[in-house]
C-alpha positions as CSV (number, residue, x, y, z in Angstrom):
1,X,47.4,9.7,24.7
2,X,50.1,9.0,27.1
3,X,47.8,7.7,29.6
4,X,45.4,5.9,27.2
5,X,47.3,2.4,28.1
6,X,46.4,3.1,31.9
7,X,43.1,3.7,31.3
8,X,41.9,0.8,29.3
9,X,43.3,-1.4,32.0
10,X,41.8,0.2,35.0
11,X,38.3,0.2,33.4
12,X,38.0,-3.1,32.4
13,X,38.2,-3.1,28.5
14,X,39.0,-6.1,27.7
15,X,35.8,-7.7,29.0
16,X,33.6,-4.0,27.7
17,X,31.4,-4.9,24.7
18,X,28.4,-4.5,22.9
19,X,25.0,-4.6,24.8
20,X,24.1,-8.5,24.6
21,X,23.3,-9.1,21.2
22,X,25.1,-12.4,19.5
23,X,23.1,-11.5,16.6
24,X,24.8,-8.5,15.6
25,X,27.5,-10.1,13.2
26,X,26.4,-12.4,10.7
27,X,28.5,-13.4,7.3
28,X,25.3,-13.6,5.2
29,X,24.3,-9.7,6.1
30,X,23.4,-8.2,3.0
31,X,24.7,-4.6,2.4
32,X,22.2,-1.8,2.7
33,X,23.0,1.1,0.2
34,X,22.7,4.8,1.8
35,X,19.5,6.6,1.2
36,X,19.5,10.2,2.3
37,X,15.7,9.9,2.4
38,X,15.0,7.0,4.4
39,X,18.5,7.4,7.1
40,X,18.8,4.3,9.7
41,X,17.7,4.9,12.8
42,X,21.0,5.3,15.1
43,X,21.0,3.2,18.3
44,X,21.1,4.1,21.6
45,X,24.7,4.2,23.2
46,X,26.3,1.0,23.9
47,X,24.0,-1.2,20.9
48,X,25.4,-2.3,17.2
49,X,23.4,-2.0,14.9
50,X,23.5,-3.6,10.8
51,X,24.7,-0.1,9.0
52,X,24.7,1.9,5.5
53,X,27.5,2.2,3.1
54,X,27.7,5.0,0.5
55,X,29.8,3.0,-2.5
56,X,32.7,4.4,-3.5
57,X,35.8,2.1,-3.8
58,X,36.6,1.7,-7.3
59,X,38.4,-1.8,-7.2
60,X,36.0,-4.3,-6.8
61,X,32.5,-4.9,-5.5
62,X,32.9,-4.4,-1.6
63,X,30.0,-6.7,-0.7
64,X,31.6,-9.3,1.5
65,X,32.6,-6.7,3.8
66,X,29.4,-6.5,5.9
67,X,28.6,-3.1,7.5
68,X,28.0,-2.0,11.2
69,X,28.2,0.6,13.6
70,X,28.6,1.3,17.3
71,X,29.1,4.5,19.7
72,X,29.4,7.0,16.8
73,X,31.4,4.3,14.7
74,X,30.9,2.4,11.3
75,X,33.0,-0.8,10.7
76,X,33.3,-2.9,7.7
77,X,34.2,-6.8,8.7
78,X,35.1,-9.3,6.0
79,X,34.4,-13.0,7.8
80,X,37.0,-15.4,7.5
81,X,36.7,-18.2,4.7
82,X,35.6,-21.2,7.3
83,X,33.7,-18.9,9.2
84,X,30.7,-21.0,9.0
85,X,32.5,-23.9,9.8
86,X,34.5,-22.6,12.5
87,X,32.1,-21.5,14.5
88,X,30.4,-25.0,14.9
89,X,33.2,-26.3,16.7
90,X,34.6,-23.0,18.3
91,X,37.4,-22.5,16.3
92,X,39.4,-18.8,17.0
93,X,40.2,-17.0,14.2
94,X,42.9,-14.2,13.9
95,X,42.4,-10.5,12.7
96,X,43.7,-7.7,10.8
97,X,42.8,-4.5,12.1
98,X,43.3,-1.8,10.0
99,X,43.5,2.1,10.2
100,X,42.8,4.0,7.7
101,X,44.7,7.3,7.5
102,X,43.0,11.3,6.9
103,X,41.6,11.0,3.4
104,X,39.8,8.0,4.4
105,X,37.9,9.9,7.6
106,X,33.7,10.0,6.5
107,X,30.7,10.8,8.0
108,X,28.4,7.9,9.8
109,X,26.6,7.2,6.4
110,X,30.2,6.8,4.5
111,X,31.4,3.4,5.8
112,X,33.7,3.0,2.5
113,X,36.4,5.4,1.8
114,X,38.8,3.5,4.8
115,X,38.9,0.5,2.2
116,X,40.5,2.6,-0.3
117,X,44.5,1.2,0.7
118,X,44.9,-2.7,1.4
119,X,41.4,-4.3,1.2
120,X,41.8,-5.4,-1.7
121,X,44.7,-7.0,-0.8
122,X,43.4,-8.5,2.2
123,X,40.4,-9.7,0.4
124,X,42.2,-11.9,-1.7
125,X,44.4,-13.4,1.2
126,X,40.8,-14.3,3.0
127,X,39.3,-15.6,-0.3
128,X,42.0,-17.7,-0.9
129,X,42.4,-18.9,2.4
130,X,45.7,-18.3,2.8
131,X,44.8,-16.2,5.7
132,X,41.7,-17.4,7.8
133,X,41.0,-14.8,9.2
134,X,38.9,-11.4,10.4
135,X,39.5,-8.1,8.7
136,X,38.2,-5.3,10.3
137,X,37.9,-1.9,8.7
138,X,37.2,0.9,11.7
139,X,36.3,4.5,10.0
140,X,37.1,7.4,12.0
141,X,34.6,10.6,11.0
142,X,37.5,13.1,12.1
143,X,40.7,13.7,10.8
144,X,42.5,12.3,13.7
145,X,41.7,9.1,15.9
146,X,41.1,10.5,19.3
147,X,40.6,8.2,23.1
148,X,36.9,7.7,22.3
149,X,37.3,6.4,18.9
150,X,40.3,4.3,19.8
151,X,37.8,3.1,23.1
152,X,35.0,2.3,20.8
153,X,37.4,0.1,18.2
154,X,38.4,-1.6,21.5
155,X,35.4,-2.5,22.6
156,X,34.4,-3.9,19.2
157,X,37.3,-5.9,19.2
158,X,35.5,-7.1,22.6
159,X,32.6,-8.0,21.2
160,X,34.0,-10.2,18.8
161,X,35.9,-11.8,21.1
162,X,32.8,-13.2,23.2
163,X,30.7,-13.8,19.9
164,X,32.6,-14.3,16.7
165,X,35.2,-16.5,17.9
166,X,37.9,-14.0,18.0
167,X,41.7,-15.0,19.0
168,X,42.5,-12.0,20.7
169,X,46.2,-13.5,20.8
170,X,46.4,-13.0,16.8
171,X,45.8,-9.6,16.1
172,X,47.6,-7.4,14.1
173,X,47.2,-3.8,13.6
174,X,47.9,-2.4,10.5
175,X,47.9,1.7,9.7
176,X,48.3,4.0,6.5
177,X,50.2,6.8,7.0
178,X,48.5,9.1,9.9
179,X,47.2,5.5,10.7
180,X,50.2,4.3,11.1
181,X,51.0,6.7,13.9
182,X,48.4,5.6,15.5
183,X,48.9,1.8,15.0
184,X,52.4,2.6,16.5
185,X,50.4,4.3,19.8
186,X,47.8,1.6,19.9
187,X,50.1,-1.4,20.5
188,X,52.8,1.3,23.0
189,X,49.9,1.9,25.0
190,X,47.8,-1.3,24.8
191,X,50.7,-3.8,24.1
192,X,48.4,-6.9,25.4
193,X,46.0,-6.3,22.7
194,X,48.4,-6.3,19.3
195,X,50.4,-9.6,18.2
196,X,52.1,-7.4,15.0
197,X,52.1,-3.7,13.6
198,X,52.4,-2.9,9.9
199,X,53.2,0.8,10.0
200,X,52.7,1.7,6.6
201,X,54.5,5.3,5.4
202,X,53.8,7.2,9.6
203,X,55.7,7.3,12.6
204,X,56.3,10.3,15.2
205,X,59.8,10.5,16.3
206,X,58.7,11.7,20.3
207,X,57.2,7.9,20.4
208,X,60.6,6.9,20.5
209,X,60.2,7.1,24.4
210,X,57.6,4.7,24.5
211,X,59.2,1.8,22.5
212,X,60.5,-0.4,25.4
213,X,56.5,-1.2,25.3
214,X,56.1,-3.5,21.8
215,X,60.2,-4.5,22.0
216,X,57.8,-8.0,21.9
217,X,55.5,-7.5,19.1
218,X,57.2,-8.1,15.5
219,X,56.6,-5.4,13.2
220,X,57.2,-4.2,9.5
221,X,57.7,-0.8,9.1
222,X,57.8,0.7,5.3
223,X,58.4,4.1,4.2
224,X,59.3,6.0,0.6
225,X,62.6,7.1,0.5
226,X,61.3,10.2,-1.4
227,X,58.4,10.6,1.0
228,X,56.9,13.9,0.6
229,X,55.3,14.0,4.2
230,X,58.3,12.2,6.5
231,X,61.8,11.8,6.8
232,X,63.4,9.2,5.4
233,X,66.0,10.2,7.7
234,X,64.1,10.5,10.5
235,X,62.4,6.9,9.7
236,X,65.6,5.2,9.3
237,X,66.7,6.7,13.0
238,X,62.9,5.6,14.7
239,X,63.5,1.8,13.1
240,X,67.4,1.7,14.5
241,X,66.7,3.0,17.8
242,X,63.8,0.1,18.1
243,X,66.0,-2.6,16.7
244,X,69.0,-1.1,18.9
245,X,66.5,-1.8,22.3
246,X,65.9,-5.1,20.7
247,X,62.5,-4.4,19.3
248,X,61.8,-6.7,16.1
249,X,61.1,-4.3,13.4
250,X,61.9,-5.2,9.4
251,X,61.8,-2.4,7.5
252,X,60.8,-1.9,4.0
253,X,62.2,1.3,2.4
254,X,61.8,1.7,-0.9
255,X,64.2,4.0,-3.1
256,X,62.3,6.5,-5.7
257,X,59.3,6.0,-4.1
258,X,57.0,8.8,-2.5
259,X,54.5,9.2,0.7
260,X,51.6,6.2,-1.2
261,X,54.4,3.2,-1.2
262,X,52.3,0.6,0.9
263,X,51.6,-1.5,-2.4
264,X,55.0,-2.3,-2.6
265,X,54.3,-3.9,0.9
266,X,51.4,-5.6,-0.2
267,X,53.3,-7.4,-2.6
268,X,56.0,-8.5,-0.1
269,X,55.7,-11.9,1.2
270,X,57.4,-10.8,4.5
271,X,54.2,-9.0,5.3
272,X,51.7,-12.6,4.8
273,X,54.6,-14.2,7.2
274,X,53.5,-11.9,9.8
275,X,50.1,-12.0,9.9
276,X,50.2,-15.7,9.5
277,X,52.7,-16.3,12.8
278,X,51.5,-13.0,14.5
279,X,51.1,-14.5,18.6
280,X,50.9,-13.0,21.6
281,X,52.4,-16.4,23.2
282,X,55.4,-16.5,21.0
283,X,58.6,-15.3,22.9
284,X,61.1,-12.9,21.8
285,X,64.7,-12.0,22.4
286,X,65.1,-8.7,23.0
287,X,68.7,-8.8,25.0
288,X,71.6,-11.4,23.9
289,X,70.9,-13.7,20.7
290,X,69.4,-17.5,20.4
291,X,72.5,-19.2,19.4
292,X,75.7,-19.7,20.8
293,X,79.2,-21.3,20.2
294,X,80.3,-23.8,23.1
295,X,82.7,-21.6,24.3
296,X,80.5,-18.8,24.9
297,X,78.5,-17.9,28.2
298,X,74.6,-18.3,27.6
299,X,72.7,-14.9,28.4
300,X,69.6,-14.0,27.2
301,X,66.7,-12.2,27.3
302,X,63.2,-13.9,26.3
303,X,60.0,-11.8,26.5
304,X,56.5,-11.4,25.9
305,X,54.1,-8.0,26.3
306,X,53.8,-6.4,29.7
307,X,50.4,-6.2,30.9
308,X,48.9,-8.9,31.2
309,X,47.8,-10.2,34.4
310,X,49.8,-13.4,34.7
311,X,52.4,-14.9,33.4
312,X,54.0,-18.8,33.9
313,X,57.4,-19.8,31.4
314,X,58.5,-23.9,31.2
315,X,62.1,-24.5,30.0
316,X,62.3,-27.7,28.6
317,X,58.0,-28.7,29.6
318,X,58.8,-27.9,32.9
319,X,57.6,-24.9,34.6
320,X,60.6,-22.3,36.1
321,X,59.9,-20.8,39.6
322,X,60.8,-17.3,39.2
323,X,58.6,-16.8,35.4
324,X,56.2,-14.6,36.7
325,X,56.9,-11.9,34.8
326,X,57.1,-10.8,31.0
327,X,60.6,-11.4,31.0
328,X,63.0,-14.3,31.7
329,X,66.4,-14.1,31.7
330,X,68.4,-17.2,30.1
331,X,71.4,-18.9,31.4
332,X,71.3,-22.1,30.1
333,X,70.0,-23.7,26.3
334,X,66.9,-24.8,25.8
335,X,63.4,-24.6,24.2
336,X,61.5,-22.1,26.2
337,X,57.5,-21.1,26.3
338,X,55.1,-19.0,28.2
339,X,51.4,-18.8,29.2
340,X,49.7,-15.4,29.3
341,X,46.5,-15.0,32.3
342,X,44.0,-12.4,31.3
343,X,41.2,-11.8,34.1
344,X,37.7,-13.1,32.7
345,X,39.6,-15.6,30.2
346,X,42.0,-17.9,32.1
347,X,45.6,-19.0,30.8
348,X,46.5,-18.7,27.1
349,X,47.6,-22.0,25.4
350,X,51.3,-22.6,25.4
351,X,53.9,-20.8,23.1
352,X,52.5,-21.3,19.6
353,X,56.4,-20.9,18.4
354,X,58.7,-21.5,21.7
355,X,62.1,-19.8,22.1
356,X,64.9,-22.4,21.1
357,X,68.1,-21.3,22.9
358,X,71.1,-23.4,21.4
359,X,74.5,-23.7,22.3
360,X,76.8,-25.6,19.6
């Protein structure tokens, strides 16, 4: 894993996708029920394909979250509200990503069990449009999520980028317990990729040495204080050390509570916040503070995400000649945004929520 961010950079990933097809993903797919007897044919490497499902969530008919599959991988996708809409007039839509943890792991015909924590929850943010937005359900058919699993989400992520109107400046990752350690890895290793992480009940103290990587990317990170699996102790040490760098972590833990807390998340409003001002464009402070008394001398910190291939800041509307990197350092008070270059795509938009540096 420690070389995972490396590689998907060097081989191209962002632009790697689905063989030509902007068929594939259509919100009026109907959902196929498994037969054993009559098993989908499984496409050759590098095509989608419209996939199975083998019901078993107990909370609700799952039928708005269409079914697919790529490279050894079924997905589930709920569409955005204004999809239909939207995609008349090109309109980008954010995403929640979300990983499900062991429990959840099926075979290629299961396509269900990783709705099991937060879809239903998500659901109801789409369906009332207060989120417009994708949800994507990967489901991993071990009990870990290896390179080529992680490699395959990636490159649907791709795919929707070039043919669903994807903003692939708005996505947050979201992971259950052993996917929460991997939600933490995902965004370390791949930090142009991830806009927020909700890290629900996982962590691994060792990734402590690969923070400095998402001190950009605003996350919530919830644990039970009784957890049965992880240190409470150990979690409250991982969220200080991150806030201590300058990382942007809230943290949610919840006294008497055990290993399955996440609903207590769900019901947070903190956690709607995020996925609603989740941006890749949208510059933190990680050194100093935004606001300072008169007498004080201005110094701060403003970043974005390393690895991108280009980046141009404007203090004020008017573009600063040494902003070509994820990080400017602030002497003076201002409002302050960034542009983000990707190879294949071009400059971002502008900030969506500059950095206001006051001085008062």
């Amino acid at each position: 894993m420690k070389h995972f961010f490396l590689t998907l950079l060097c081989c191209g990933i962002y632009f790697l996708s689905i063989a030509q097809d902007d068929t594939l993903l259509n919100p009026d797919d109907t959902l196929v029920i498994y037969d054993p007897l009559h098993k989908p044919a499984i496409p050759p490497k590098g095509e989608g394909a419209k996939w199975v499902v083998t019901p078993s969530v107990f909370w609700v008919n799952s039928s708005s979250f269409k079914s697919y599959y790529f490279d050894g991988m079924p997905f589930r996708i709920k569409f955005p509200a204004t999809y239909k809409e939207g995609i008349k007039t090109g309109k980008k839509y954010p995403m929640v990503v979300f990983i499900h943890g062991v429990m959840e792991a099926g075979d290629i015909y299961d396509n269900e069990k990783q709705m099991k924590w937060g879809a239903l929850y998500l659901k109801e943010l789409v369906d009332t449009k207060q989120y417009d937005g994708f949800l994507l359900f990967p489901q991993n058919k071990d009990t870990g999520w290896n390179r080529s699993s992680i490699i395959t989400l990636f490159r649907v992520m791709s795919y929707m980028n070039s043919y669903a109107n994807l903003d692939m400046n708005r996505i947050v990752v979201m992971g259950v317990s052993l996917g929460a350690n991997v939600a933490w890895r995902m965004a370390a290793f791949n930090p142009p990729f991830f806009a927020g992480i909700v890290a629900l009940s996982g962590f691994k103290m060792e990734d402590i040495e690969i923070m400095p990587r998402i001190l950009a990317i605003p996350s919530i990170f919830s644990m039970g204080e009784k957890d049965e699996f992880f240190s409470i102790a150990d979690a409250r040490k991982y969220a200080d050390t991150l806030q201590h760098m300058g990382g942007h972590v809230r943290t949610m833990f919840y006294g008497g509570f055990m290993h399955e807390s996440w609903d207590n998340v769900f019901r947070d409003h903190a956690l709607l916040d995020l996925l609603l001002t989740a941006n890749k464009t949208n510059p933190l402070v990680i050194k100093g503070k935004s606001n300072f008394k008169k007498d004080e001398k201005v110094a701060a910190t403003l970043s974005v995400s390393p690895g991108f291939d280009g980046y141009k800041w404007r203090k004020n509307g008017v573009v600063v000649s040494n902003g070509g990197f994820n990080e400017l350092n602030v002497k003076e008070p201002g409002t302050y945004d960034v542009q983000l270059f990707r190879k294949g795509e071009g400059w971002s938009h502008w900030s969506a929520q500059p950095a206001v540096i006051t001085q008062e």
